[in-house]
C-alpha positions, 0 to 999 in steps of 0.5 A: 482082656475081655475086649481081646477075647471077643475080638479074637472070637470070629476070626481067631478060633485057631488062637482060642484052641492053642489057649487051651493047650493043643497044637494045630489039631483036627478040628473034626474030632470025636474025642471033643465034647460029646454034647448036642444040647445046642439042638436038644436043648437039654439040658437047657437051651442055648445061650445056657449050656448045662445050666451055665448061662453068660451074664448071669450064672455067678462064677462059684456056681458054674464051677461046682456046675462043672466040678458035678459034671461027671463027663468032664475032667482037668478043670483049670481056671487062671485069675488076673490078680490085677483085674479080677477077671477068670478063665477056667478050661476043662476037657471031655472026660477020657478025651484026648484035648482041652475043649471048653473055656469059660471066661468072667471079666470082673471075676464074679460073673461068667461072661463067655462060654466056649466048646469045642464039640464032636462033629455029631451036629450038622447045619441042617440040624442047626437050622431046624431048631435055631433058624439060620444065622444073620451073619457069617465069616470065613477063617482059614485053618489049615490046609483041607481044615476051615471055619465059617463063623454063623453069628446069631445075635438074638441068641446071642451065640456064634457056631463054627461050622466046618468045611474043607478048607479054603475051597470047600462050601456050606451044606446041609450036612455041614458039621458043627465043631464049636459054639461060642456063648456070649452075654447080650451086651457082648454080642452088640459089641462084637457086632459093632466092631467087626466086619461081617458078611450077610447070611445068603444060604450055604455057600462056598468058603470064598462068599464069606471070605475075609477078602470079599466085599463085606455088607457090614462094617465097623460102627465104633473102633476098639483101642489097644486098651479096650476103649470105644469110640463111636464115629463122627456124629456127622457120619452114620454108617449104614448096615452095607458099611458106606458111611451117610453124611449130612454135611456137603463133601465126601464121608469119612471112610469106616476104620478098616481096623476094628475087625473081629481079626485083630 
């Protein structure tokens, strides 16, 4: 469960959003969550959103967190009874949509939060306060709706910044429509078993689309059942993604398959 919410988490916010209970929605909506503390760092700052702080907040305490949250409303949360692992969603008091999710893998920790935020906070905010991001990735949405995916890793956090569809482009007055949270350990792992594209600046949807050439590439491969596997000792891929080797004869080409896509 926790390795297929990290991999649906660059390319798939369309799958996180039916998970919370909409249908094909605008992703520029002013009834999401009215939040900046990504940028006013209030009440705390990012990777901790309103004191909930991946890989260390207990599950209990974000709850009654959430529950103390006087501008939020519908909490719900869902257990695995096989595993223990928990995901909680909750809405914008008086909002019209599900927004948040948070999600704890051994049921005792939080390991991820997700919000979905009211297109308040543009890229040049973002940029002010957090620098730019280290990677990017495009995801198509619908229609004149579009996603480029910022992936910060020292934060650990990842931004989805909204442009007009598959033709539209980055710019300074960008929208943020959503924030991922992850834990440190998380973020390496979502690194290492995705292609990416290297940040170049704002740009249009097609620099970081899915079908151009990517500068990196998977290091290890995720199985259906969550395992890792790192590749051959002989190969170390390098950060473009064109494996090195120290044997004679051709390398072995990187598992196209473990992309954050799948």
């Amino acid at each position: 469960m926790k390795s297929r919410l990290l991999l649906l988490s660059l390319a798939a916010l369309a799958t996180l959003i039916v998970l919370s209970g909409c249908s094909a929605p605008a992703l520029r909506d002013p009834n999401l969550l009215q939040d900046t503390s990504l940028i006013t760092g209030e009440p705390c700052g990012a990777p901790c959103w309103r004191g909930i702080i991946p890989g260390v907040t207990t599950w209990s305490d974000a709850l009654t967190i959430l529950e103390d949250d006087a501008t939020l409303e519908s909490i719900n949360q869902q257990q695995d009874e096989e595993t223990g692992a928990r995901i909680a969603d909750w809405q914008q008091r008086s909002g019209t949509a599900g927004c948040c999710q948070m999600y704890s893998a051994d049921g005792e920790i939080v390991d991820l939060v997700f919000v979905r935020v009211a297109p308040t906070m543009t890229l040049s905010e973002l940029f002010e306060v957090h620098g730019e991001p280290t990677y990017a990735l495009s995801t198509e949405f619908s229609g004149d709706q579009a996603i480029i995916n910022l992936i910060y890793p020292e934060t650990p956090m990842v931004i989805y910044a909204f442009v007009a569809g598959n033709q539209g482009a980055l710019s300074e007055t960008s929208e943020v429509i959503g924030i991922l949270y992850l834990t440190q350990d998380d973020m390496e792992l979502l690194v290492s078993t995705s292609n990416l594209h290297a940040w170049t600046g704002y740009a249009p949807y097609s620099e970081y689309s899915p079908e151009a050439e990517f500068e990196v590439t998977p290091s290890i491969t995720v199985t259906p059942e969550g395992a890792t596997a790192e590749p051959d000792a002989t190969d170390e891929p390098s950060r473009d993604g064109t494996p090195e080797t120290t044997s004679e004869g051709a390398a072995d080409e990187p598992t196209p398959e473990a992309t954050a896509g799948s």
